[in-house]
C-alpha positions as CSV (number, residue, x, y, z in Angstrom):
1,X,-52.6,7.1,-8.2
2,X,-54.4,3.9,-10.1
3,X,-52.9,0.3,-9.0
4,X,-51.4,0.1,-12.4
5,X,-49.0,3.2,-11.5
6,X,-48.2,2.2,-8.0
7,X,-47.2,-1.8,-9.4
8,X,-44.9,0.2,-12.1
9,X,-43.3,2.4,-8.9
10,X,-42.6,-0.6,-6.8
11,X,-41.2,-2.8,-9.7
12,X,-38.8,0.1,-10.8
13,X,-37.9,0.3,-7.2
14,X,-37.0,-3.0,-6.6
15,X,-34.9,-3.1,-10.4
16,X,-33.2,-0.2,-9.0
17,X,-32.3,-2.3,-5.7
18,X,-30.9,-5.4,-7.2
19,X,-29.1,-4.3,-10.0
20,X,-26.0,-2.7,-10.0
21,X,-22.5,-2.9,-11.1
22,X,-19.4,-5.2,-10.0
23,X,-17.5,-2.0,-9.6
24,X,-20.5,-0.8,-7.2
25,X,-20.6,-4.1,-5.3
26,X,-16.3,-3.9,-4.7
27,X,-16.4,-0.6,-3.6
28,X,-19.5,-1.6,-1.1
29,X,-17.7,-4.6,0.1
30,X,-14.4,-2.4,0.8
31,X,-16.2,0.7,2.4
32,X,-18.2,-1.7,4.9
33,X,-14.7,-3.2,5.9
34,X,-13.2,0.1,6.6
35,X,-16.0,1.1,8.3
36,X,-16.0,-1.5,10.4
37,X,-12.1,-1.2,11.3
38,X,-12.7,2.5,11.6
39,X,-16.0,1.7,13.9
40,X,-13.6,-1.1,16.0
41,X,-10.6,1.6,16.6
42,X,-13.0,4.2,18.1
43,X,-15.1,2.2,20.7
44,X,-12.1,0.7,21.7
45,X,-11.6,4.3,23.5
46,X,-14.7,2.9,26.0
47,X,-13.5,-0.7,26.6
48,X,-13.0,-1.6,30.1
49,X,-13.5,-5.0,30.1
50,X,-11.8,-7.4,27.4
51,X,-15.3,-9.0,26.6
52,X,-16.3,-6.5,25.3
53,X,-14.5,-6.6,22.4
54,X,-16.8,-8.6,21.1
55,X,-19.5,-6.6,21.4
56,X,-17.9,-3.3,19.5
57,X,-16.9,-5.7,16.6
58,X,-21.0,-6.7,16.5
59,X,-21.8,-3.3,16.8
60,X,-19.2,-1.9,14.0
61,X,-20.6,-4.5,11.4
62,X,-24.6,-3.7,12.5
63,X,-23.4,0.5,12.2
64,X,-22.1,-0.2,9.2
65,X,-24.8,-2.4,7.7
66,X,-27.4,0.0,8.6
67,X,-25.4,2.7,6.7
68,X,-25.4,0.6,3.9
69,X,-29.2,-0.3,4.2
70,X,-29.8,3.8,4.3
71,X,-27.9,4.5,1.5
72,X,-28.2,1.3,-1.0
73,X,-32.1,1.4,-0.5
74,X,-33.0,4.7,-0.1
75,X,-30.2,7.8,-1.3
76,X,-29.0,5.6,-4.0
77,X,-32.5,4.5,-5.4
78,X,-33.3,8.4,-5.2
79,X,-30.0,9.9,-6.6
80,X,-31.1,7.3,-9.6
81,X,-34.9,7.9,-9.8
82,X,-34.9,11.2,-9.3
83,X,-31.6,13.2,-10.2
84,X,-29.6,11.4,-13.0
85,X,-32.5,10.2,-15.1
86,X,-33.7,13.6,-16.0
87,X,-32.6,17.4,-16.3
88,X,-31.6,18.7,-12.9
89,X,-33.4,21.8,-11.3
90,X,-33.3,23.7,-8.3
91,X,-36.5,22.3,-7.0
92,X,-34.8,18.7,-7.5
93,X,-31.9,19.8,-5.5
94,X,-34.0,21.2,-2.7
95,X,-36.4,18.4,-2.7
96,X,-33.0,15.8,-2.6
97,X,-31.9,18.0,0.5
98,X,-35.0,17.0,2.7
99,X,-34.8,14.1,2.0
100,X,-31.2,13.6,3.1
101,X,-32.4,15.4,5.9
102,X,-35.6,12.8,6.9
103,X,-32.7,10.0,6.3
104,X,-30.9,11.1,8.7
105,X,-33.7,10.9,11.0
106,X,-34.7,7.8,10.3
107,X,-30.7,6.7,10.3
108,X,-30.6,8.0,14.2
109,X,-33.6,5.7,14.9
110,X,-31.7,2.7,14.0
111,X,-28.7,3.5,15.6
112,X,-30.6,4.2,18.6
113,X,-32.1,1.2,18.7
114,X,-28.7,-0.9,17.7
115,X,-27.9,1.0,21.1
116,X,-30.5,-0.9,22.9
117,X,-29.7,-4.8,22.2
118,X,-28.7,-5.9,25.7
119,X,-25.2,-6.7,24.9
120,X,-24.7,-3.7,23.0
121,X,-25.7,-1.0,25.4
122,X,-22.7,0.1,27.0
123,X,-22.1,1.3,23.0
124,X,-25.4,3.4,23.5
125,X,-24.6,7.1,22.3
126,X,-27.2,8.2,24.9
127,X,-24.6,7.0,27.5
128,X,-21.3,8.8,26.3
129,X,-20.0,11.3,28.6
130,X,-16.6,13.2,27.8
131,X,-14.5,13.0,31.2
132,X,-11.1,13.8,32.3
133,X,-8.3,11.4,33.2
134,X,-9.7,11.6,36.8
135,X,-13.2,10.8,35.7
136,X,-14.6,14.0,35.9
137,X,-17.6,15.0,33.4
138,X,-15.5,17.5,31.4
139,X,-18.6,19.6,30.5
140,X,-22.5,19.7,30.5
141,X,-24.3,19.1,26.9
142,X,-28.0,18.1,27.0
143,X,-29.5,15.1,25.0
144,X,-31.3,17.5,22.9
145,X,-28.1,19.0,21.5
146,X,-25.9,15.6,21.9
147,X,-28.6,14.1,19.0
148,X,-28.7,17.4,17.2
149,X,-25.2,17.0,17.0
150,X,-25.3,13.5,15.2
151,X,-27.8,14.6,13.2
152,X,-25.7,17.0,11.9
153,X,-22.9,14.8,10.8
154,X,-25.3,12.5,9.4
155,X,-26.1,15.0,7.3
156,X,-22.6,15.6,6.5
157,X,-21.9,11.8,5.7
158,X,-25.1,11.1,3.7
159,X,-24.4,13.9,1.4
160,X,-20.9,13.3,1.1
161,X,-22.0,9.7,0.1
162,X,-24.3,11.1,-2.3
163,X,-22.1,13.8,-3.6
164,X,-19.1,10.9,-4.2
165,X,-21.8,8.5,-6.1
166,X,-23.3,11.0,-8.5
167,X,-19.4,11.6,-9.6
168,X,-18.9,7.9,-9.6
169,X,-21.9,7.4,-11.9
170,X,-21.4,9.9,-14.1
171,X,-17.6,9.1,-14.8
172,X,-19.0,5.2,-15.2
173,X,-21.4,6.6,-17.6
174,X,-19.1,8.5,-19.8
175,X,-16.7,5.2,-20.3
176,X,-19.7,3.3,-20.7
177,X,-20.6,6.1,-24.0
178,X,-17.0,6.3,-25.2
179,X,-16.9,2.5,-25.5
180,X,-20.3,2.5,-26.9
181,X,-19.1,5.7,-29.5
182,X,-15.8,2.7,-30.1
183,X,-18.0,0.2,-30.5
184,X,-20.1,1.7,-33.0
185,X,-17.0,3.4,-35.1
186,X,-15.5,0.1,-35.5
187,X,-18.7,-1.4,-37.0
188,X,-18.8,1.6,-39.1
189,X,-15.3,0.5,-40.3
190,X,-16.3,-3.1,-40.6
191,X,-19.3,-2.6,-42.9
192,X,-17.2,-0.5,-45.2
193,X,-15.3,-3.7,-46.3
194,X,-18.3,-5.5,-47.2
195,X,-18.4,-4.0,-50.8
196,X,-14.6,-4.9,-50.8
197,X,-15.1,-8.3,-49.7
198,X,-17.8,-8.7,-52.9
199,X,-15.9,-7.1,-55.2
200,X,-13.2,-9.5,-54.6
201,X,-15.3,-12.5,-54.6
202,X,-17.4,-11.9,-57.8
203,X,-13.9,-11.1,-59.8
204,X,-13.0,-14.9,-58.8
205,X,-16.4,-15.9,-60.5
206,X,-16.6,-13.9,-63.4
207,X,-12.9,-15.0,-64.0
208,X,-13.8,-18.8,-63.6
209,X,-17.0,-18.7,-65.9
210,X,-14.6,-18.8,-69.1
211,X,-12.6,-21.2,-67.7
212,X,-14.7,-23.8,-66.0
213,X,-18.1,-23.5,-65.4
214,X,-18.4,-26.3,-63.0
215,X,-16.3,-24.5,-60.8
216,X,-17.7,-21.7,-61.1
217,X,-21.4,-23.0,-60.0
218,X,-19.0,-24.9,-57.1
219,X,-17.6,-21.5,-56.2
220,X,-21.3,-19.9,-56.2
221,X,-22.0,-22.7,-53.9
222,X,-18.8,-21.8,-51.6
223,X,-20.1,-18.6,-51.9
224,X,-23.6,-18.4,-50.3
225,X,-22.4,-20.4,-47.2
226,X,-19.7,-17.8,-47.3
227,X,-22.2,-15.1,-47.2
228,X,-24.1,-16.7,-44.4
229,X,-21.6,-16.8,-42.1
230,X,-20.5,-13.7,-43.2
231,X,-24.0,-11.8,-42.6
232,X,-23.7,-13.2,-38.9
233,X,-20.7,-12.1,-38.5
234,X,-20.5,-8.6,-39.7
235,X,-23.3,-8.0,-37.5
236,X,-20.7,-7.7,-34.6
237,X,-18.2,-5.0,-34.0
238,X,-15.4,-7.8,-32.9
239,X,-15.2,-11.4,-33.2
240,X,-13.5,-14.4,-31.9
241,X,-10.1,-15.7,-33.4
242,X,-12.6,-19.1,-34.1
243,X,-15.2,-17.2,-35.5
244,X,-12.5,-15.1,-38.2
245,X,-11.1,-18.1,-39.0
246,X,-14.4,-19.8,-40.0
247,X,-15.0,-17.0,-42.1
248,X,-11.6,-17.1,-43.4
249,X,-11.4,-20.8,-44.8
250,X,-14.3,-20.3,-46.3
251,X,-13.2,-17.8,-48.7
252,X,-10.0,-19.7,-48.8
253,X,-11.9,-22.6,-49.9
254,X,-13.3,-20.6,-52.9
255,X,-10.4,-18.8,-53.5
256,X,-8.3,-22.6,-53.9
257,X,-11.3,-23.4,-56.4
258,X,-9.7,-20.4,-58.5
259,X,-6.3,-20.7,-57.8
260,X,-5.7,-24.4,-57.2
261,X,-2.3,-25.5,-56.7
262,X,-1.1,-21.9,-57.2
263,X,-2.3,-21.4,-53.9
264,X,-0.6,-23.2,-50.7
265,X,-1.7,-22.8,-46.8
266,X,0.3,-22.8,-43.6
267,X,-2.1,-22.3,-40.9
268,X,-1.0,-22.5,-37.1
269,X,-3.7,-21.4,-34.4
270,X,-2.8,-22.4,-31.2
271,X,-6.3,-23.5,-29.2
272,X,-6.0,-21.2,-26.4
273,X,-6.2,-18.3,-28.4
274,X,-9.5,-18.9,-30.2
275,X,-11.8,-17.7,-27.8
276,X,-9.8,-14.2,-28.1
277,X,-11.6,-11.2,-29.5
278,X,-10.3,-8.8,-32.1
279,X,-12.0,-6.7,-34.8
280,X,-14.6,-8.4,-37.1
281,X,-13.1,-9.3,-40.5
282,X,-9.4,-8.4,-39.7
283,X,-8.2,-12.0,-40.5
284,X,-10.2,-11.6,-44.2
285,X,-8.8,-8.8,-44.6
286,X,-5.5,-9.5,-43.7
287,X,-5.7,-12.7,-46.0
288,X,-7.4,-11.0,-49.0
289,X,-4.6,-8.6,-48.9
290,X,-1.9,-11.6,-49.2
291,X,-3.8,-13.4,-52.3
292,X,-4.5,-10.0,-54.1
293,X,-0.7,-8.9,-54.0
294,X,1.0,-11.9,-53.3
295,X,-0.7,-15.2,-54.9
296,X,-2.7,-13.9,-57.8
297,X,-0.1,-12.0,-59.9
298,X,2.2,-14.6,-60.1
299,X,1.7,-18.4,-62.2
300,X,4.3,-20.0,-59.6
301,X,2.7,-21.4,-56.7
302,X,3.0,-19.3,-53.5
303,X,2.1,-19.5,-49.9
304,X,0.3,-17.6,-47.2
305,X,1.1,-18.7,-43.3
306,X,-1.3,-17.4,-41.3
307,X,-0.2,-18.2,-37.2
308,X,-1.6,-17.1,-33.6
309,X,0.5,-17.4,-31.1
310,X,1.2,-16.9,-27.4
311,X,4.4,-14.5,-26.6
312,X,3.9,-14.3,-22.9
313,X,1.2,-14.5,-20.1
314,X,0.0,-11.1,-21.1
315,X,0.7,-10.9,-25.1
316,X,-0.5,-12.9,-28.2
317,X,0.7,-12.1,-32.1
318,X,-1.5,-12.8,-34.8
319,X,0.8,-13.1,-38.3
320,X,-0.4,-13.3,-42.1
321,X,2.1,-13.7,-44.6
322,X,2.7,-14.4,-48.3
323,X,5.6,-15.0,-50.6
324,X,6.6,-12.8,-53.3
325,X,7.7,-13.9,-56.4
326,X,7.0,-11.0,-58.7
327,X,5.6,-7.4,-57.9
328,X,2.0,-7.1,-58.1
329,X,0.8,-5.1,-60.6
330,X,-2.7,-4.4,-59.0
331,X,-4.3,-1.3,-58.1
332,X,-4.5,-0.6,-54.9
333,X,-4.8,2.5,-52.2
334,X,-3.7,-0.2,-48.9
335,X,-7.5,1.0,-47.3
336,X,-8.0,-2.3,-46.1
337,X,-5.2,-2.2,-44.4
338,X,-5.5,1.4,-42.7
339,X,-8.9,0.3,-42.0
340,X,-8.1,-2.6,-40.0
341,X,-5.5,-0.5,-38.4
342,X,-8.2,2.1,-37.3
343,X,-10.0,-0.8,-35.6
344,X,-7.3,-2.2,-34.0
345,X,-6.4,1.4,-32.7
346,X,-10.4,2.1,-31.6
347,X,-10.5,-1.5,-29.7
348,X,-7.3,-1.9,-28.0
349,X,-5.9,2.0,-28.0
350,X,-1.9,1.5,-27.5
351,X,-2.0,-1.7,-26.0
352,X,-0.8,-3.3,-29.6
353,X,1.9,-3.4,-32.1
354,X,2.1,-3.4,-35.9
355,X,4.7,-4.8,-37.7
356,X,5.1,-5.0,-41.0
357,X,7.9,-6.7,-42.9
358,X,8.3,-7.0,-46.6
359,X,11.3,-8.1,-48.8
360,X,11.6,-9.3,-52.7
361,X,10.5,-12.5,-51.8
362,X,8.3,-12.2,-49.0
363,X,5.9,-9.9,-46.8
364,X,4.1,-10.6,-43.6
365,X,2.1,-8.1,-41.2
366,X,2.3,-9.2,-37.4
367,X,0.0,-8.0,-34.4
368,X,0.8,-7.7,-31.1
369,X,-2.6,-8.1,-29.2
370,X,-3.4,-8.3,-24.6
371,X,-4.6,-10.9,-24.0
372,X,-8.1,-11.0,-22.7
């Protein structure tokens, strides 16, 4: 083995060691508190004398810090290394086995010698002895057999452990896939509104070149930076509320070039709420949808309110409306609107609400959304 490949080992070793997951580091904090209760409530069997009580709660925390030392440095960096990153095969399983096996072994050293700090060795397992109520030794087993013993239900625990992580990982890993399989069929769903979005936005230019060129070079202006920020942001399967409505004004600026007094704004965004997430170009969507049925078929001025708002400590809504003042005689199949739907559905599953409310003078769409 060249110095190259043994640098490579000990680097993937020690990435191995220091990273890991919150949910790994809860459940590590918890298990070494139970253990050391568990440890405390068993030794208290031996105590004679109340200082001592000390000592069994020093030698609960070293027990269980040594368990954890076993396990976090050596069966988990194995399990990892050596099981879950590649096909499994008998060989593996048998080779895993052993291992658990010279674990143990090296486990009982430890323990032995936690057993031989001064102030801990009347919680040596070398001195045990099973006795009656009248003190007499209850029966004969020799050291050999009292540490083959242990061994045994080292074993026991260290595969257990093992067995209970490599179910734990794989269930992590297959929520860590299906929101990777969300995360890429919502961006899926987002880049299918990009032709949408141009289609929309060249109509409003080709419209304005017979009527006023030096808007429409204005508008192609609007446009670009529209584009830029829209490239960034379609790159992204969700978005902030701050980074939808930057998007949003923008092609509300151009569409107000077009439209002019025709078009009118209510916008009400309460602060706290632009650092929420939802999916990418839901808000464009939402507000193309109100100017292409609502704003552009009619010659009277109309308005869109666009508000997000807090409902509770654990809800927000997120409304876009328009006014009505004549049926729109656009084509349209509503797939802008399934579509954000679909996304909503994929990101937050049936933790929100759809509403949608439409009358002869007015409709609005309004989303319930968790707050993050």
């Amino acid at each position: 083995m060249n110095k190259a490949l043994i640098r490579k080992s000990i680097k993937d070793y020690f990435s191995l060691v220091f990273t890991t997951t919150k949910s790994y580091k809860i459940v590590t904090v918890v298990g070494l508190l139970f253990n050391l209760v568990l440890t405390v409530s068993i030794l208290q069997a031996v105590v004679t004398e109340q200082h001592q009580y000390t000592a069994i709660i020093v030698r609960a925390a070293l027990d269980g810090l040594w368990f954890f030392l076993m396990t976090h440095l050596f069966v988990r960096t194995y399990l990892k290394y050596k099981i879950v990153s590649s096909a499994l095969s008998w060989q593996k399983i048998w080779r895993f086995l052993v291992f658990i096996f010279i674990i143990c072994f090296i486990a009982l050293a430890g323990t032995l010698g936690i057993g031989q700090i001064e102030m801990l060795k009347f919680t040596d397992i070398n001195g045990f002895q099973l006795t009656n109520d009248e003190g007499v030794l209850q029966f004969d087993m020799s050291k050999l057999n009292f540490l083959s013993l242990i061994i045994f239900n080292s074993y026991i625990v260290f595969l257990g452990w093992a067995i209970v992580y490599l179910f734990w990982y794989q269930q992590m890993n297959r929520r860590k896939v299906q929101k990777e399989m969300h995360h890429a069929q919502i961006q899926q769903l987002t880049n299918q509104l990009n032709p949408h979005f141009l289609f929309n936005a060249f109509n409003s230019i080709r419209a304005l070149i017979y009527e006023d060129q030096d808007k429409a070079a204005d508008t192609v202006t609007q446009l670009s930076e529209l584009f830029r920020t829209h490239l960034h942001a379609h790159l992204k399967a969700t978005s902030s509320m701050d980074e939808e409505w930057q998007v949003c004004s923008r092609y509300l600026t151009i569409e107000g070039i077009r439209l002019e007094e025709r078009l009118q704004l209510g916008v009400t965004i309460e602060d706290d709420l632009l650092t929420q997430k939802i999916p990418t170009l839901t808000l464009l969507t939402l507000v193309e949808n109100a100017i292409k049925h609502g704003i552009s078929p009619n010659s009277e001025p109309g308005k869109i309110m666009i508000s997000a708002t807090k409902i509770d400590n654990k809800r927000w809504q997120l409304m876009v409306g328009n006014s009505i003042n004549k049926p729109s005689q656009a084509d349209g199949t509503n797939t802008g609107m399934k579509n954000v739907k679909q996304r909503l559905a994929l990101m937050f599953g049936n933790k929100y609400d759809w509403h949608q409310t439409k009358t002869d003078s007015y409709f609005d769409v309004k989303m319930e959304l968790p707050l993050a």
